[in-house]
C-alpha positions in Angstrom: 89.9 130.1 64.7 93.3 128.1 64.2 96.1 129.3 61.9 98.4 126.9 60.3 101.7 128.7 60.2 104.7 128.2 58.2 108.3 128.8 58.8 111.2 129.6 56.9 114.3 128.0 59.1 117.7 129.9 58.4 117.8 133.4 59.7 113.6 132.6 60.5 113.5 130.4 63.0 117.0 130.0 63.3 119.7 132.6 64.1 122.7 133.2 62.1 124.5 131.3 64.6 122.4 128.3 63.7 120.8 128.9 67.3 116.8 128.6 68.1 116.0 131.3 69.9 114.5 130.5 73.1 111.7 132.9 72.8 111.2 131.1 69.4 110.5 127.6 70.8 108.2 129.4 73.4 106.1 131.0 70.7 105.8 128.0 68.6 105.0 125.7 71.8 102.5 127.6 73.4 100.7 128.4 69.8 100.2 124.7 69.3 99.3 124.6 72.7 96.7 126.9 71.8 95.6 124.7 68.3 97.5 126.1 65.3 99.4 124.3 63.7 102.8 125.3 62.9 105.3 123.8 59.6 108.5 124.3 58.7 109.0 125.8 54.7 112.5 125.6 53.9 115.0 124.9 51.5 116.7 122.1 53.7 116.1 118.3 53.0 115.1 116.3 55.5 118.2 115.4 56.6 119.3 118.9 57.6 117.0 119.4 60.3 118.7 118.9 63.2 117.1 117.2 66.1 116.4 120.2 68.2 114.2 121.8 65.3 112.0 118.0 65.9 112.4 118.7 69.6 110.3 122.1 69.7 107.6 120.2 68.5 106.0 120.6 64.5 103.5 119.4 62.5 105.4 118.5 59.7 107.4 120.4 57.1 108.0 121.5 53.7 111.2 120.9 52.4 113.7 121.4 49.3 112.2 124.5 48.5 108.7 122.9 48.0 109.7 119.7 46.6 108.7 117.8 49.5 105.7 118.2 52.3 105.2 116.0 55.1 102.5 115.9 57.9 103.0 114.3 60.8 105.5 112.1 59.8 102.7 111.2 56.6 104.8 112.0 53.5 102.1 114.3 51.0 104.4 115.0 48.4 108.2 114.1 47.1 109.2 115.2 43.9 112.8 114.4 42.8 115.5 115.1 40.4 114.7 112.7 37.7 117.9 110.3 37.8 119.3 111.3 34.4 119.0 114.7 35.7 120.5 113.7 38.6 123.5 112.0 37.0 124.1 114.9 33.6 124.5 117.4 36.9 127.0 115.2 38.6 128.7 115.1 35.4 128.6 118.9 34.1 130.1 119.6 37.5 132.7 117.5 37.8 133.3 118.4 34.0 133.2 122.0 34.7 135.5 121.5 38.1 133.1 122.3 40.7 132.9 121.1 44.0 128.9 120.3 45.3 126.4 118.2 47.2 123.7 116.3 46.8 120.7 117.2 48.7 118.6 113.9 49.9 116.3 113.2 52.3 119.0 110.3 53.2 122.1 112.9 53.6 123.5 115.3 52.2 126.5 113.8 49.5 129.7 115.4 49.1 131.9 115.1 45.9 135.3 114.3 46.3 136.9 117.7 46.9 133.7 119.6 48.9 135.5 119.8 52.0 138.5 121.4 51.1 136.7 123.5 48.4 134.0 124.9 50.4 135.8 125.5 54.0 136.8 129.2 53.2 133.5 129.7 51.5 131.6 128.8 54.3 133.6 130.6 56.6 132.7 133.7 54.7 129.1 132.0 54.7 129.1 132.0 58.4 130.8 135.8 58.9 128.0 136.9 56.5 125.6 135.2 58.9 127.4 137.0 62.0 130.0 135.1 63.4 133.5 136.7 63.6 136.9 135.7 62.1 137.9 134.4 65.6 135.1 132.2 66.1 135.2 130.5 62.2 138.9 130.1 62.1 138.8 126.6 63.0 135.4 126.0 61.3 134.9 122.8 59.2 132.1 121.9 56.6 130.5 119.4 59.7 130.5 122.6 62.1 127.8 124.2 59.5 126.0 121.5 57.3 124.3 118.6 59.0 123.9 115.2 57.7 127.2 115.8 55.2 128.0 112.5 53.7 131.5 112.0 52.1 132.7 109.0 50.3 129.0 108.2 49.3 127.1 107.3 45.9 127.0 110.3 43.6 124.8 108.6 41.0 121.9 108.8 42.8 117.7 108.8 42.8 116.5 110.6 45.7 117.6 114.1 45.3 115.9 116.9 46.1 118.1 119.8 45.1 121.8 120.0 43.9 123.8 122.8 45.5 127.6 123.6 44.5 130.3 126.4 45.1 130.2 129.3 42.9 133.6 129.8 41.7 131.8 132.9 39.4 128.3 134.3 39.2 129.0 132.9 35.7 128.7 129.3 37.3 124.7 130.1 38.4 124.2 131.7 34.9 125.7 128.4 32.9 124.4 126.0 35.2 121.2 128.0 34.5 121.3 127.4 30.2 122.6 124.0 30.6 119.8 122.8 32.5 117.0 125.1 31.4 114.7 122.8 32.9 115.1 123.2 35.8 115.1 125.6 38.7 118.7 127.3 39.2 118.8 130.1 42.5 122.0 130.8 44.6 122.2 131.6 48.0 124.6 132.7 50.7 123.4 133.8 54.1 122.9 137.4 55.1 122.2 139.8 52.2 121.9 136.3 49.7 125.0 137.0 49.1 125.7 134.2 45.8 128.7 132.0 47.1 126.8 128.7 46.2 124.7 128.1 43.6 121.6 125.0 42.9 119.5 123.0 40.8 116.6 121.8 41.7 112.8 121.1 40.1 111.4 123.1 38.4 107.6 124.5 38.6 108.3 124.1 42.3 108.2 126.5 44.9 107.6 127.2 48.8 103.8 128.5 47.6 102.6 125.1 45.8 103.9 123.3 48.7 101.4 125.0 51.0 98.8 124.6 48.4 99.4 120.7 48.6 99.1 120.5 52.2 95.9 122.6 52.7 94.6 120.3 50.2 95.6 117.5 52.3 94.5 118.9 55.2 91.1 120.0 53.8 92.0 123.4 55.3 91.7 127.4 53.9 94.2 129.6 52.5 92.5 132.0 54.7 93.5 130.7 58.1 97.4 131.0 56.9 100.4 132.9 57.9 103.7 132.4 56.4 107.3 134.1 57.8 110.5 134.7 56.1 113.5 136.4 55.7 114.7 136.1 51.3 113.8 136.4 48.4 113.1 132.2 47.6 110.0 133.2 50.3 108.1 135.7 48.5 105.9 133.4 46.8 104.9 131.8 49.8 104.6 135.4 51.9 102.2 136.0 49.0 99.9 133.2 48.9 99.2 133.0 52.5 96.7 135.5 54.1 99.3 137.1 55.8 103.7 137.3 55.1 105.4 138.2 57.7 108.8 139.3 57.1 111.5 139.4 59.6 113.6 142.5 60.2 116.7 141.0 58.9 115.1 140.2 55.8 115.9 141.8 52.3 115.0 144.4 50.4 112.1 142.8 48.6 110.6 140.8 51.1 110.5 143.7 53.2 109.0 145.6 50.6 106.0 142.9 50.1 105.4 141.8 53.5 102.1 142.5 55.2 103.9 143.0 58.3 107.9 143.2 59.4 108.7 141.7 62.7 112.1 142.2 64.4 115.5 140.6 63.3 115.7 136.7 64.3 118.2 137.5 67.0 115.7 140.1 68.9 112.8 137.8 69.6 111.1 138.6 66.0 109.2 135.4 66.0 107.9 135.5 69.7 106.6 139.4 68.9 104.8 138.6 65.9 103.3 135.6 67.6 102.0 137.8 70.4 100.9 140.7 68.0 98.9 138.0 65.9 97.2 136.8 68.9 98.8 133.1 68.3 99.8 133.3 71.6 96.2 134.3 73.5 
């Protein structure tokens, strides 16, 4: 019987060196080989997934969190950021003196300041996610967030999610009452660590999203198996028939998880591929 698998990308299916591990695009290749099917779940837009992600070969993803689902290039679901939405967040954080992006399937748009504003914070980003002092020292935003857009449109309506550095934990909590509407996480890398916080729709998560496709695809929640590593994966690790977490994961999703594979950098994906029998 085939599964349809999802996949959480960052610190999932990709390292914390924003590498694929090789053993990863083996699993997922020869499991498709084999005639599951196998998504992407993420909280990336479109136009973060870098080419090689395409190049291992999926059926389609989910992105923004669960705002958006595609199969096979078919678009099954988009919902956006209404644009008055879209433009009272540009203007509470400008007003508030934030620094952010826009998150769009068509880039990802900087404010004025992002670069300058988020280079030590994603250099702390990045050592959270493994990489030493030495090797971040000369990072820039470009080095860690693909399809960053500066100089564009921030009035805009085709976003997905808003994200924006934290200069407080009290940031995430406002940003939360000011727009009660809608769906306000942060995130951070390794240990979710809150250096960034977002806004995005609410009522939407990673578990609806998977619900929309197996409609689509007139297929069972019983052939399912989802992986992650955080806490923004639980619902989805708890719809499917079986959640995998992997080791690196935190403290709740390990708790919850049907299963715990090992960390993303010691073949994790590639051993709970084989243990499943994806890879038979």
């Amino acid at each position: 019987m085939s599964k349809i698998i999802f996949l959480d990308v960052d610190g999932t299916l990709v390292d914390y060196h924003n590498r694929i591990p090789q053993s990863a695009i083996e699993a997922i290749q020869q499991a498709r080989q084999n005639g599951h099917l196998v998504y992407v779940c993420t909280g990336r837009s479109r136009a973060e997934m870098q080419p090689e992600l395409w190049d291992i070969g999926l059926d389609g993803m989910i992105g923004g969190n669960g705002s958006y689902v595609e199969h096979q290039e078919e678009v099954v679901m988009h919902q956006l950021i209404s644009e008055e939405d879209s433009k009272a967040i540009v203007d509470w954080l400008q007003g508030r003196g934030l620094e952010f992006y826009l998150e769009s399937n068509n880039g990802l748009f900087a404010s004025e300041n992002f670069r300058e504003r988020a280079r030590e914070t994603l250099k702390i980003y990045s050592m959270s996610k493994g990489k030493t002092a030495e090797e971040v020292a000369h990072q820039e935003v470009e080095d860690v967030m693909h399809g960053m857009v500066f100089g564009g449109q921030l009035y805009r309506n085709d976003l997905n999610k808003v994200s924006f550095v934290l200069d407080s934990y009290q940031d995430h909590l406002d940003s939360k009452a000011a727009f009660p509407h809608l769906k306000a996480n942060t995130w951070g890398g390794r240990g979710e660590t809150a250096l960034f916080g977002d806004l995005g729709v609410a009522n939407i998560d990673k578990a609806r999203a998977v619900e929309v496709l197996l409609e689509h695809l007139g297929a069972s929640q019983a052939d399912t198996i989802a992986f992650g590593d955080a806490k923004i994966d639980i619902p989805m690790l708890e719809y499917c028939a079986i959640g995998v977490s992997m080791g690196n994961g935190g403290p709740e999703i390990l708790a919850m998880a049907d299963m715990v594979t090992d960390d993303v950098e010691e073949d994790g994906l590639y051993n709970a591929f084989e243990k499943l029998g994806l890879l038979d």
